[in-house]
Each structure stands twice: as structure tokens, then as C-alpha cells.
Phi, psi and omega in degrees: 000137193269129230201148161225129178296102179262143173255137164238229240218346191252345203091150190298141190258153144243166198217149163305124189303344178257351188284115195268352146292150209231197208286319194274349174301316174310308181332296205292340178293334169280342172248352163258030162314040187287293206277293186097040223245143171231152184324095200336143189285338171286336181306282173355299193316296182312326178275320180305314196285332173307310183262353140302277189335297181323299170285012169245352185275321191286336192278308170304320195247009177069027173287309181270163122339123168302327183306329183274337160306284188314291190311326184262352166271356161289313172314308201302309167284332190281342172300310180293008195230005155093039184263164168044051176270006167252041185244355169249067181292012184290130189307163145275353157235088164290193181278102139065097176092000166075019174314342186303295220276327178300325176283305157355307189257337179264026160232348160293316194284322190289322166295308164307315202291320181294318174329308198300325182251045178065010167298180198219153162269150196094337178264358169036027182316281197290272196225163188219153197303349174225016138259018232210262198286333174239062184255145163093015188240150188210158170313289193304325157267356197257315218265308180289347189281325162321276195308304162341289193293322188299329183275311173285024163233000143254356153304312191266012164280343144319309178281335228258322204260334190279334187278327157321272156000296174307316194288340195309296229267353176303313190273344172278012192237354147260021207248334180283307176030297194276338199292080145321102182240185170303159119249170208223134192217098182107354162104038198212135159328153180188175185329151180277165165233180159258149161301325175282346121352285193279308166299347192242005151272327157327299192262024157252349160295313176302329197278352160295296167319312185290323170292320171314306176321310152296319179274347155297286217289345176287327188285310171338330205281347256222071139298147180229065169270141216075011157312310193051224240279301187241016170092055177223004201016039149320121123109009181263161184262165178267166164107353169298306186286290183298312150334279162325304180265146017275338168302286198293326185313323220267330167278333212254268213116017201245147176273080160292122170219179210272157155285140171277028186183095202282337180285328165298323170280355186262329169271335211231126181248048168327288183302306183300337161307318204274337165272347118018298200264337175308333180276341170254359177267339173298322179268289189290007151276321174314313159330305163343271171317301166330296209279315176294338164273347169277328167297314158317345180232348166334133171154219011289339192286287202252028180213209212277305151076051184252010170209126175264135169270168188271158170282144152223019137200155163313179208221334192233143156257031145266300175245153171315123147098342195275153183239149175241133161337035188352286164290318154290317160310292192323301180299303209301277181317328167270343172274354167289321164308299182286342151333289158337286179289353147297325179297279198312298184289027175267323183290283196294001173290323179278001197279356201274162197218114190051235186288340188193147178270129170250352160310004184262024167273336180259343131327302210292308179325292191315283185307323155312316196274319180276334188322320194280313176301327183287290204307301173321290175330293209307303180309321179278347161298315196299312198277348169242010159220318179294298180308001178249009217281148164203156195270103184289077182327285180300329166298285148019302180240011154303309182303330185252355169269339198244010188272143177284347188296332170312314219262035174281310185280048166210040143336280207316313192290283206267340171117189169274329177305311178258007170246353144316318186283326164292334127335301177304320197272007192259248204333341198244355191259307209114011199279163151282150183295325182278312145323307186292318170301320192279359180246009183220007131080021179281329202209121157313133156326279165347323198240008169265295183297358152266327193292341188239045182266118182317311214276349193256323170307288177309308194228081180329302170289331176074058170254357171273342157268005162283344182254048200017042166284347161102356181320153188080150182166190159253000172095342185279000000 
């Protein structure tokens, strides 16, 4: 391999002669082999688009050469167009605060820009990666602002899928409506629901969810880039910082605006906790959900087996024929992951010390990765079970004919007293509660049959069909 020599602030590297990273990104390939996990590609991007803005912002105020300017925002595009995607070799686990990877990306930009103005790599004739590509700028406002812009662009095919997710579970819950089943309370009979009930509370959770989410991804936008080192913005020329987020708000597609306190934004990673933590109250409600849907389709033979999932693979290479809840196990197990990389970002979130959290290369993982692993799960639950999801009627409405749970709406007649002992001898015979009343002369036909009317059972008030959900039926 053919090899050139480069210097940093440490002494001379070699480096590959084709490689358009420079001495110090080699260090780093060499003191990070950890993971072999490499840095989310949205993250780059978000860094890459930092340092265009940046050199059309130094360029216009004088900070830079224009020439030099024109040149890293070509280099700068051409990255973004998907050129060179092997040029960023850096662990996700680096040196503190992502210095790796920020030199990494201004010496890939600064070796193309020169190649662009007739230059050689390594030589930074023309331009050079940190007077050039990074002037007014640090790692410490360069790096959280990078996460920042990755996690609300990628957050926002999350809200796009949980509000899908919601309309998912909307259309199934009118379509259950009429299904009168038991419901269940301690995993024991209770009060009947309608399914559709039960299903149309699933899809006002998601749609809670998908808001919490929009309001992590709303805090995101919020940076303090033109801080530079220690949030004073040394060494920006004026007139940078507000220049810069407005290039980028305008590259990004994001409503980015500056913090109102760039040293609070550089110590306090505040926001990235609060979409963090949104992803993980986003994960343990989906569990729920998942897990309620595995119970609900359990059988076909021996479990509740009151929702059929669609099949979409086999389930055992032992036994014949069985299919298992395929798509809720998956999901359940990717929100326990994300669940997981939240915790580790709570631990680096309290880790910042003074002037800077250094700790954001295990943020940005953490958050990236579930953002990306949660949206993708959600879809495919949604498109390969949920929309296929359908109401097994007779179990459903066997379970509310023969439950003694039924005879909670008849207190009011007969007490609590006697319709508890009559429930126990329902439950313990096997009688249907409704055969036992009327043959133990407890409740006239007539007045068991207003007390036990499905549609007054399910909607007491009739305020869930005054608000047009469609409530009530017989379940048949």
C-alpha cells in the first residue's frame, strides 16, 4: 500500500496515499478498534451540512477565501451525494466529545477541496482543515449541534410512523366495534368492552405518544452552534452565528434556531434526554401493547385466541403447522433495546463536567440508532399485523355470555351481595350467569334483560356513540 506522510500537533503519521483523511483520523483508527460499529450516516451528514454552512457563512463575512470557501462547499456536496462513504472510518467509540470524528470529516473535506483547487492530499496548500474548514468553530458546539440536527431528522419518520400507527389502529377499532367480549382486570374476568373499545384505547395511546415525540424532536432543533470553544463564540467573525443557523435551518429542512444561552447549550444536553426519554415511554408503551396483542391472539386452540394475527412465517422447526406472534415478539424485543440505549443515555447525560458533556459520541449512538431501530419495528408491526389484524366473534362472545362478570350491572337491582354469591355458583356450576339468575328467580327476564343489554353494558351513557364511535352491538 502506498502510503504519505502527514503531521499533527503529536508528530508525523503515515497515512494512506488514497485516503482523503489525514493524520489525525489515522491516530484515531488506530487507538479506537472497539466496536467495529461505525458512526450513523445521518449523524455525518449533519456534520458535513455544519461545515457547508459554515464556509458559505466564513465566506460571505470574510472569514475565509472565497475560493476556499466555493471549494469545501463542493467537496462538502459531493459528500452529501453520496461520494466517499468510506472515508469516515471512526468507532463510535472515541475520544470524548467526538473530536475524532469532527477531524475526520474537516480533513476528508479539506483534501478534496484542495484536489478541487488543483492541490495534492496532505498538503493543505489551498485550504486546511482547521483554518479553512473549521475556522470559528470546535468540536464542543460543531459535535452537539451534528446530534442534535441527526436526531430530529431522524425523529421525524418516527412521528410520520406512530401517527400511521394510530390511523392503523383507528380503522381497526371501528371495524371491532360491534364485538362485545369479557374484559379483564388482574389477567380475571370483568365488565364486558366492546373490542373496539380496547382497540381505539391503543390507538389514543399511540397518538400521545407520537406527540411526546414531536415535542423531543421540537427541543432538538433548538443549538448552539457559533459557541465554539466554551460557548463565547472565540474566534467566529460577526455576524456568523446567525448567518450559519439560518444556512442550515434552510439545508437541514428543520425549524433550527440558536440557543438562548450558547454556554447552556454546550453544557447541558437537556434536549437530547428529553427525545431520549420520549423513545423510551414510546417503548414501554408499545410493549403493552405487543404483549396484549400476543395475549389476545394466543390459541388458536387453548388461549384466548380472541384476535387472529396474520400468519407470516412458521413458528417452530419441531412442530408442524405452528405459527407464533411473529411481529410482536420482534417489536417487544426492539423496544426493549431502545428502552436499553436510553438508560446508557441518562448515565452520559449526567456525566458533563463544567463547560462540556464529553460524553456525546454515546448519545448520538444511543439516540440514532434507536430512533432508527423503533421506526423501522413500528412499520412492520403495523403493515404486517396490524392492518391485517381480525375479530374471532365466537370466542369473543362466548367469553361475555358465560362470564359471571356480566352480573357487576346488576348491583343496582338485586345488590352487591347477591350478585356476588350468584356469580361464585355461575362460575363454580358452570351455569351461564344468566340461566342461574332466572332459574334462581333472582331478576324477572324482562328486567335481566335491560341490565345485561350489550350496547348499555359497553356504553352506560350512550356517550361513546354521542361522539360517533359506533359503540354497542351484540357481538354476533
Amino acid at each position: 500500500m502506498q502510503t504519505r506522510i502527514e503531521k499533527d500537533a503529536l508528530g508525523p503519521v503515515t497515512v494512506p496515499a488514497n485516503a482523503y483523511w489525514g493524520a489525525q483520523t489515522q491516530r484515531a483508527i488506530a487507538l479506537f478498534p472497539i466496536s467495529g460499529m461505525r458512526n450513523h450516516p445521518e449523524l455525518i451528514a449533519a456534520m458535513v451540512r455544519i461545515k457547508k454552512a459554515a464556509a458559505v457563512a466564513n465566506g460571505e463575512l470574510g472569514g475565509i477565501p472565497r475560493a476556499a470557501a466555493a471549494a469545501i462547499v463542493q467537496a462538502a456536496d459531493e459528500v452529501l451525494d453520496g461520494r466517499f462513504p468510506d472515508q469516515f472510518p471512526i468507532d463510535v467509540f472515541q475520544m470524548g466529545a467526538g473530536t475524532a470524528l469532527h477531524m475526520n470529516v474537516n480533513e476528508v473535506l479539506a483534501n478534496r477541496a484542495n484536489e478541487i483547487l488543483g492541490g495534492g492530499r496532505g498538503t493543505y496548500e489551498h485550504v486546511h482543515p482547521n483554518d479553512h474548514v473549521n475556522r470559528g468553530q470546535s468540536t464542543n458546539d460543531v459535535f452537539p449541534t451534528a446530534m442534535r440536527i441527526a436526531a430530529a431528522t431522524l425523529a421525524g419518520p418516527l412521528v410520520d410512523e406512530l401517527d400511521r400507527l394510530s390511523s392503523a389502529l383507528a380503522d381497526k377499532a371501528a371495524e371491532f366495534d360491534d364485538v362485545v367480549k369479557s374484559g379483564r382486570t388482574h389477567l380475571m374476568d370483568a365488565a364486558p368492552v366492546t373490542l373496539g373499545q380496547e382497540v381505539r384505547a391503543w390507538s389514543r395511546t399511540v397518538a400521545a405518544l407520537r406527540d411526546e415525540v414531536a415535542r423531543g424532536r421540537d427541543a432538538v432543533c433548538e443549538i448552539g452552534l457559533g459557541g465554539s470553544a466554551v460557548g463565547t463564540g472565540l474566534n467566529t467573525v460577526k455576524g456568523y452565528r446567525a448567518r450559519t443557523v439560518a444556512l442550515l435551518a434552510e439545508l437541514t429542512g428543520l425549524p433550527l434556531r440558536s440557543a438562548a444561552d450558547l454556554r447552556e447549550a454546550m453544557q447541558s444536553q437537556r434536549p437530547v434526554g428529553l427525545l431520549s426519554a420520549a423513545t423510551r415511554t414510546v417503548a414501554l408503551e408499545l410493549v403493552r401493547i405487543f404483549n396484549d396483542l400476543r395475549l389476545m391472539g394466543s390459541g388458536p386452540m387453548t388461549g384466548l385466541a380472541e384476535l387472529e394475527l396474520p400468519e407470516v412465517a412458521p413458528g417452530s422447526s419441531i412442530m408442524p403447522g405452528k405459527v407464533n406472534p411473529t411481529m410482536p415478539e420482534m417489536g417487544t424485543m426492539a423496544m426493549f433495546f431502545v428502552a436499553g440505549l436510553d438508560t446508557a443515555t441518562a448515565l452520559a447525560l449526567q456525566a458533563g463536567q463544567l463547560e462540556l458533556n464529553v460524553m456525546m459520541p454515546l448519545m448520538a449512538l444511543d439516540l440514532n440508532l434507536g430512533l432508527t431501530v423503533m421506526t423501522n419495528a413500528i412499520r412492520q408491526v403495523r403493515t404486517r399485523t396490524i392492518e391485517g389484524l381480525t375479530a374471532n366473534r365466537d370466542p369473543c362472545r362466548r367469553y361475555y355470555e358465560t362470564s359471571g362478570a356480566a352480573a357487576t350491572a346488576l348491583t343496582p337491582v338485586i345488590g352487591y351481595a347477591k350478585a356476588a354469591e350468584a356469580t361464585h355458583r355461575a362460575t363454580h356450576t358452570g351455569v351461564p350467569i344468566r340461566e342461574l339468575l332466572v332459574a334462581e328467580g333472582l331478576v324477572a327476564p324482562e328486567a335481566l334483560d335491560a341490565a345485561l343489554d350489550p350496547a348499555r353494558l359497553v356504553d352506560p351513557h350512550g356517550e361513546d356513540a354521542a361522539a360517533g364511535t359506533g359503540r354497542g352491538g351484540t357481538g354476533a
